[in-house]
C-alpha positions as CSV (number, residue, x, y, z in Angstrom):
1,X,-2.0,-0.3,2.0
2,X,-0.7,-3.7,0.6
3,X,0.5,-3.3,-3.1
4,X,-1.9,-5.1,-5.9
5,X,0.4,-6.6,-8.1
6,X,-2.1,-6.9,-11.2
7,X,-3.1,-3.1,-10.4
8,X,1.1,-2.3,-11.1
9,X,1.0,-4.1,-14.5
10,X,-2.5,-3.0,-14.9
11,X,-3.9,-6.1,-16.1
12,X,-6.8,-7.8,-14.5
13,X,-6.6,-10.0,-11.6
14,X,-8.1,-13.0,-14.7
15,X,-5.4,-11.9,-17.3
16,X,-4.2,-14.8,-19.2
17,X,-0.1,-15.6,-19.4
18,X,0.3,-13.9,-22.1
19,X,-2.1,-10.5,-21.3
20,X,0.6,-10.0,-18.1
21,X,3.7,-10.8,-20.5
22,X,2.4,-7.9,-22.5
23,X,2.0,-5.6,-20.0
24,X,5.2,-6.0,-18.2
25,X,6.8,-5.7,-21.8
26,X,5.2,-2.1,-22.6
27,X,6.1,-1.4,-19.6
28,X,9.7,-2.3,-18.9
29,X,10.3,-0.7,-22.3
30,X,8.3,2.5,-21.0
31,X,10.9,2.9,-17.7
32,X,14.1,0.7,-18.4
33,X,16.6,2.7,-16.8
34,X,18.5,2.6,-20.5
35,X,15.7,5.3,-21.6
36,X,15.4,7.3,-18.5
37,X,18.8,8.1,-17.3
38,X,19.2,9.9,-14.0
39,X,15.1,9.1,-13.5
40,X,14.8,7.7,-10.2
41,X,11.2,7.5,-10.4
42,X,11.7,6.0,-13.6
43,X,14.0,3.5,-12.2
44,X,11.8,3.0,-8.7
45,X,9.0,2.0,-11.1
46,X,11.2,0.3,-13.5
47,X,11.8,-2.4,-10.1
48,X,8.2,-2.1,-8.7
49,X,7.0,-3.9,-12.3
50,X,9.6,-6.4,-12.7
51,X,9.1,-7.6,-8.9
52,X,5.1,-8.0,-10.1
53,X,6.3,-9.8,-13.5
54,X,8.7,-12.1,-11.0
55,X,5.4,-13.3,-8.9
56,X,2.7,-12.8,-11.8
57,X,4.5,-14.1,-14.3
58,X,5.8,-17.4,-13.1
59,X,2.5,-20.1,-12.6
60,X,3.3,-21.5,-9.1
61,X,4.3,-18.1,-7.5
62,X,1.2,-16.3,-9.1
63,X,-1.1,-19.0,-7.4
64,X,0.5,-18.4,-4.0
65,X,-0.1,-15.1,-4.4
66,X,-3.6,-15.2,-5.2
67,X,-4.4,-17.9,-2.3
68,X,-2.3,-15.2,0.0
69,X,0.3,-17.5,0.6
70,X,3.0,-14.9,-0.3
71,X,3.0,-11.0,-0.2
72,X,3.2,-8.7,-3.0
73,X,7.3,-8.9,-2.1
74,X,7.1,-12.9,-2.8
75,X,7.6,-13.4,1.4
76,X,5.3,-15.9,3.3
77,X,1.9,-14.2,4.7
78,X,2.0,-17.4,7.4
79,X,-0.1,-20.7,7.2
80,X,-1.5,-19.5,4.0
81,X,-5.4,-18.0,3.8
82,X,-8.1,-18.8,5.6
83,X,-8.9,-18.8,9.1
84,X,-11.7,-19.7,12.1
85,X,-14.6,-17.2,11.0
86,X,-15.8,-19.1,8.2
87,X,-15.5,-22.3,10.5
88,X,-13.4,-25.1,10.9
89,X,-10.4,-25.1,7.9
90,X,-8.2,-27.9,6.9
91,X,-4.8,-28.2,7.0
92,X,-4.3,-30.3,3.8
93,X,-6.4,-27.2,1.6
94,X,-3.6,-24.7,2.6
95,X,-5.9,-23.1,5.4
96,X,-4.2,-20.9,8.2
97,X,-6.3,-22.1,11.8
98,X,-4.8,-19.2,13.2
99,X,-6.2,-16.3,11.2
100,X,-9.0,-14.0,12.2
101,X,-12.4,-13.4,10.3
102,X,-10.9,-10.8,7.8
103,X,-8.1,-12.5,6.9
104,X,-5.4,-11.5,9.2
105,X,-2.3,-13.4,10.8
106,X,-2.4,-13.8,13.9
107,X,0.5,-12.2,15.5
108,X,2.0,-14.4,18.2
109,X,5.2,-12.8,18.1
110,X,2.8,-9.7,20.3
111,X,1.7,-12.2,23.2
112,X,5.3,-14.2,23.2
113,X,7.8,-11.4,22.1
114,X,9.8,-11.8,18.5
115,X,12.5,-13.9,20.5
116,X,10.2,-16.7,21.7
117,X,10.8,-19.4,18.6
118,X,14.5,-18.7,18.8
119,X,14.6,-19.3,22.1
120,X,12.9,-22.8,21.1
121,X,15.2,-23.6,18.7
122,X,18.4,-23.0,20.4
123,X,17.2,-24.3,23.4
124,X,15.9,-27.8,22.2
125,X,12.9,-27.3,24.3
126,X,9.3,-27.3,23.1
127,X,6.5,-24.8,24.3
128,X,5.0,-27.4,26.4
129,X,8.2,-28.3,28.3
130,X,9.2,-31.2,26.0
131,X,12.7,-31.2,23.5
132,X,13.1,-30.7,20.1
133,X,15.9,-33.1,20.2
134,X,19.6,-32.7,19.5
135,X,19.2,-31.5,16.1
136,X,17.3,-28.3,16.9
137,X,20.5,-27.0,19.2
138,X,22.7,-27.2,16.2
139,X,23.1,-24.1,14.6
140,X,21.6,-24.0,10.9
141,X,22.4,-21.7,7.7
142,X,19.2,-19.0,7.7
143,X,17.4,-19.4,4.6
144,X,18.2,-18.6,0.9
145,X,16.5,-16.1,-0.9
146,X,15.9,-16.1,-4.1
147,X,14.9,-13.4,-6.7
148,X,14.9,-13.2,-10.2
149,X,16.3,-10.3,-12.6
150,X,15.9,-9.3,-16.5
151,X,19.0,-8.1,-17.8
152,X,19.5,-6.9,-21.9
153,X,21.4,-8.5,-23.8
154,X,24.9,-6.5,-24.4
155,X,24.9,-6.1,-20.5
156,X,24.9,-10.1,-19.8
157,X,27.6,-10.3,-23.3
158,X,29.8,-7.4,-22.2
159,X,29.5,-7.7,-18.4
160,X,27.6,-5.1,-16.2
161,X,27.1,-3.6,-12.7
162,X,23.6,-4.0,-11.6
163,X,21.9,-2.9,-8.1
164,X,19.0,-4.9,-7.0
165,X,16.8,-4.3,-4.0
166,X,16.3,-7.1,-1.7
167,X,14.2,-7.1,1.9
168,X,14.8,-2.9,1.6
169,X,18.4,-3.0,1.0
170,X,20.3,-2.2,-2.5
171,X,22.8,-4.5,-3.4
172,X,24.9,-3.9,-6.2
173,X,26.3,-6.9,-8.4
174,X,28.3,-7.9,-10.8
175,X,27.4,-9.5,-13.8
176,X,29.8,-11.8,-15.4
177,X,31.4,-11.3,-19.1
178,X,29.3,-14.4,-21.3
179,X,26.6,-14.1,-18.8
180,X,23.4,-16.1,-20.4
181,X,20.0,-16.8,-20.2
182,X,19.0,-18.7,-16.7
183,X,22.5,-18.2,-15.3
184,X,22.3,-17.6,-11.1
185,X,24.7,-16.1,-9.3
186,X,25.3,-16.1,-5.8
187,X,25.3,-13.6,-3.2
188,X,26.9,-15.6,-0.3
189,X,25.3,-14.3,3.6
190,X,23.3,-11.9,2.2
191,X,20.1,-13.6,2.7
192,X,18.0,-14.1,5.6
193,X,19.5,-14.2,9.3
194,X,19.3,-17.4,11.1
195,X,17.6,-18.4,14.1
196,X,20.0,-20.1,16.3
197,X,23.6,-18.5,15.8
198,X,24.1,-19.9,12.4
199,X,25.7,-18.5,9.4
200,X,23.3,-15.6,7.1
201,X,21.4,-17.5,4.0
202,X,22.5,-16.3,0.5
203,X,20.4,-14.6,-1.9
204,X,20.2,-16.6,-5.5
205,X,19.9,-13.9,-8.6
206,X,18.3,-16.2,-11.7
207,X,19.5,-13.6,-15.0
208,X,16.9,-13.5,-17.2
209,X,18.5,-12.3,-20.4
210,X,16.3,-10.7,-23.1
211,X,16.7,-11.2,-26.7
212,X,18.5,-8.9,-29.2
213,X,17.2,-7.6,-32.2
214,X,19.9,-9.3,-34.2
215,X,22.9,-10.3,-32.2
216,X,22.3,-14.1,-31.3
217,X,25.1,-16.1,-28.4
218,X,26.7,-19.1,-29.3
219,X,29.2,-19.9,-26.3
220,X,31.6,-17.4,-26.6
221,X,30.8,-16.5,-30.7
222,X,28.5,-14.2,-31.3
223,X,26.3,-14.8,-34.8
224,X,24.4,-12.2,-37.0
225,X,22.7,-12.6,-40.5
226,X,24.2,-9.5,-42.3
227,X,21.6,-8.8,-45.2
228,X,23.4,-7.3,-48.7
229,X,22.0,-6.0,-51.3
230,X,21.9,-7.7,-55.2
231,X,24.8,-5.1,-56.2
232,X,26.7,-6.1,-53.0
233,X,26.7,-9.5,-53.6
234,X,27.9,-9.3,-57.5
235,X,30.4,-6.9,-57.3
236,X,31.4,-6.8,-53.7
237,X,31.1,-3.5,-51.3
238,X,32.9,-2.3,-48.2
239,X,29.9,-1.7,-45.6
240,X,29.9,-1.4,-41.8
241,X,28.4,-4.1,-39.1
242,X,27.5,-3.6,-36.0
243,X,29.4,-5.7,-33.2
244,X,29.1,-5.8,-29.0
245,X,32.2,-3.7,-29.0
246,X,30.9,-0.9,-31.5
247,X,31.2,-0.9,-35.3
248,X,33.2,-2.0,-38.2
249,X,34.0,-1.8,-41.5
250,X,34.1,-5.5,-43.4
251,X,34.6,-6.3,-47.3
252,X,32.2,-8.3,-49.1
253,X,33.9,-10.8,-51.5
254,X,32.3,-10.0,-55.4
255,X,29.7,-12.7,-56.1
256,X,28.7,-13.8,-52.7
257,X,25.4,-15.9,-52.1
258,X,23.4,-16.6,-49.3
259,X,24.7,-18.8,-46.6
260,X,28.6,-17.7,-46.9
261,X,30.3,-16.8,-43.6
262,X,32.5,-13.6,-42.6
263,X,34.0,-13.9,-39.6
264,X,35.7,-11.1,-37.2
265,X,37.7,-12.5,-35.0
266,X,38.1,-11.5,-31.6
267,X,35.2,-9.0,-31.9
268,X,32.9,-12.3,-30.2
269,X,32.9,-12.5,-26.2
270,X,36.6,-13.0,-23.9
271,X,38.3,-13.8,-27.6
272,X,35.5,-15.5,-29.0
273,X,35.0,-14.2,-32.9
274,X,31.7,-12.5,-34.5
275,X,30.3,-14.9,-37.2
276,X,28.2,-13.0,-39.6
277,X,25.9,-15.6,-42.6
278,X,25.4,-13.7,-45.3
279,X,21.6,-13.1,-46.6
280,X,21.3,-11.6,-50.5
281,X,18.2,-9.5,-50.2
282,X,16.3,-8.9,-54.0
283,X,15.6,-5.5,-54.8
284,X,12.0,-4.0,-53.6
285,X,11.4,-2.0,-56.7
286,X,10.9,-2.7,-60.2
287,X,13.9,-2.3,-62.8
288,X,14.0,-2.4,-66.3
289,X,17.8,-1.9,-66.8
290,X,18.6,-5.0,-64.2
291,X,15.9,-7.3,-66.5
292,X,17.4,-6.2,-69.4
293,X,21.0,-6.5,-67.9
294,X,19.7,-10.3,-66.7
295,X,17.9,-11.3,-70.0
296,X,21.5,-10.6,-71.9
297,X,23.4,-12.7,-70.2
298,X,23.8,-16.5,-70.8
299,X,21.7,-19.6,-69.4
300,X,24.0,-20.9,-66.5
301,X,23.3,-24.3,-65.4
302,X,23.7,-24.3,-61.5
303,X,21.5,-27.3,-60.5
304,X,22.8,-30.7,-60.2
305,X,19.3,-32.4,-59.7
C-alpha cells in the first residue's frame, strides 16, 4: 500500500501551509532522536515525517504530489496522471497517454525488458530503426538527487554526524563546523546510476537549520541577549551564561544598562567570540524599600533633548 503523506502528518489532504507546518512541528518535537535515544521506532518515524514535510511542505513538490507526478518518496510516477479511460488526454495538461483506467503506469519495461532504453541510448538508435544522433552514444553523468534535511541548531554550530536514508540506503554524513541555514552539501556518485556507462549522479543535502531559543549566528560570532536583574545591573554580579561549548561564569560591570556588550572570546564558532547585549529586566513584584530607596536619591539629568 502506497504511503499517504497527509495521513503521516495527520492533517487533511486541504490543510493550509501553515496547518502542515504545525503538524510536522508537534511532531518532530514528539520523535527527534535528541528525546528518544536508542528509539529506533522513534527515529524510523522521526524520518518517515520529515520526508512528508520535505514534499508537503514545499508548494511545487506538494502540487506534484497531489497531481501524482511524484511518489510519496519524491520520485517520478511517469508522464504524470491521467490516462486513456477517461478519453483522449493532453500532453500540455500533464496527462500520462499511457496509463490505464485506474490510474496505473504502464509498465513497458515488462513487454521490452528493464535494459531496452539503455540499449537505445548507448546505441544511438531509435525504436523504429532511426539514430538518436552522436550525442546519445556519449556517456552522461546519471542524475542528481536531491533531498532536504532539518538539523538543530548546536549540531549545524558545533558540527555533527548525521545518517540519512536515500533510495533504501543509509548514508552517514558529515556536517560541517559554522554549518547554516540553506547550506548543501554534496555527496559526490551517490546518486542515481546512469544509463549509458557514465559516471553515478550525486545526491544534494539542502540543511535546514532550526532556530535556537536564544543563541542567534552571526558568521563565526555567536550573539545572545543576557537579561540581568535591577540589583545586577547597579551593583554588578558574577552569574553563569550558557555558550555552544557549555557554561560560564562572566562578571557584570556595577551600573550596566541596556545595550552594553560582554564579549567571550573564543567561546563563538572555529575562534569566533560569543557577544552577549545586555537587557536590564525591572522587577515583577512591588517594593516599597526600592521606592523609598529611589525617591531618596537626587534628580539626575540624563537626557540631552
Amino acid at each position: 500500500m502506497n504511503k499517504n503523506l497527509y495521513q503521516i502528518l495527520g492533517v487533511s489532504k486541504n490543510a493550509t501551509e501553515s496547518e502542515i507546518k504545525s503538524a510536522y512541528r508537534k511532531l518532530a518535537r514528539k520523535y527527534h532522536p535528541d528525546l528518544n535515544k536508542d528509539d529506533k521506532t522513534a527515529a524510523e518515524k522521526f524520518k518517515e515525517i520529515s520526508c512528508a514535510y520535505d514534499i508537503l511542505g514545499d508548494k511545487e513538490k506538494r502540487q506534484k504530489y497531489d497531481n501524482n507526478e511524484i511518489d510519496a518518496d519524491g520520485k517520478p510516477t511517469g508522464f504524470g496522471a491521467g490516462g486513456f479511460g477517461g478519453g483522449y488526454q493532453s500532453y500540455s495538461a500533464g496527462r500520462n497517454p499511457f496509463q490505464g483506467a485506474q490510474g496505473a503506469s504502464f509498465d513497458f519495461s515488462s513487454i521490452f525488458g528493464d535494459d531496452i532504453f539503455s540499449s537505445f541510448a548507448s546505441q544511438g538508435a531509435g525504436p523504429f530503426g532511426g539514430g538518436f544522433g552522436g550525442a546519445s552514444r556519449r556517456p552522461r553523468k546519471g542524475a542528481d538527487i536531491n533531498y532536504t534535511m532539518r538539523i538543530d541548531f548546536l549540531s549545524a554550530v558545533r558540527g555533527s554526524e548525521k545518517t540519512v536514508n536515500i533510495n533504501g540506503k543509509n548514508i552517514n554524513i558529515k556536517i560541517p563546523v559554522g554549518t547554516v541555514n540553506g547550506q548543501t552539501l554534496r555527496l559526490k556518485g551517490l546518486g542515481e546510476a546512469s544509463l549509458n556507462g557514465g559516471t553515478p549522479g550525486d545526491v544534494l543535502i539542502t540543511l535546514n537549520v532550526d532556530r535556537h531559543p536564544y543563541f542567534e549566528q552571526e558568521d563565526k560570532n555567536i550573539l545572545l541577549e543576557l537579561p540581568i536583574t535591577l540589583k545586577e545591573a547597579i551593583l554588578g554580579a558574577k552569574i553563569t551564561v550558557p555558550t555552544i561549548s557549555g557554561k560560564v561564569a562572566v562578571n557584570i560591570p556595577p551600573y550596566a544598562t541596556t545595550g552594553e556588550k560582554l564579549r567571550l572570546k573564543g567561546k563563538g564558532i572555529k575562534g569566533g567570540d560569543q557577544i552577549m547585549t545586555l537587557k536590564v529586566v525591572m522587577p515583577k513584584n512591588k517594593s516599597v524599600e526600592l521606592e523609598k530607596a529611589l525617591q531618596s536619591m537626587p534628580n539626575e539629568n540624563i537626557r540631552t533633548f
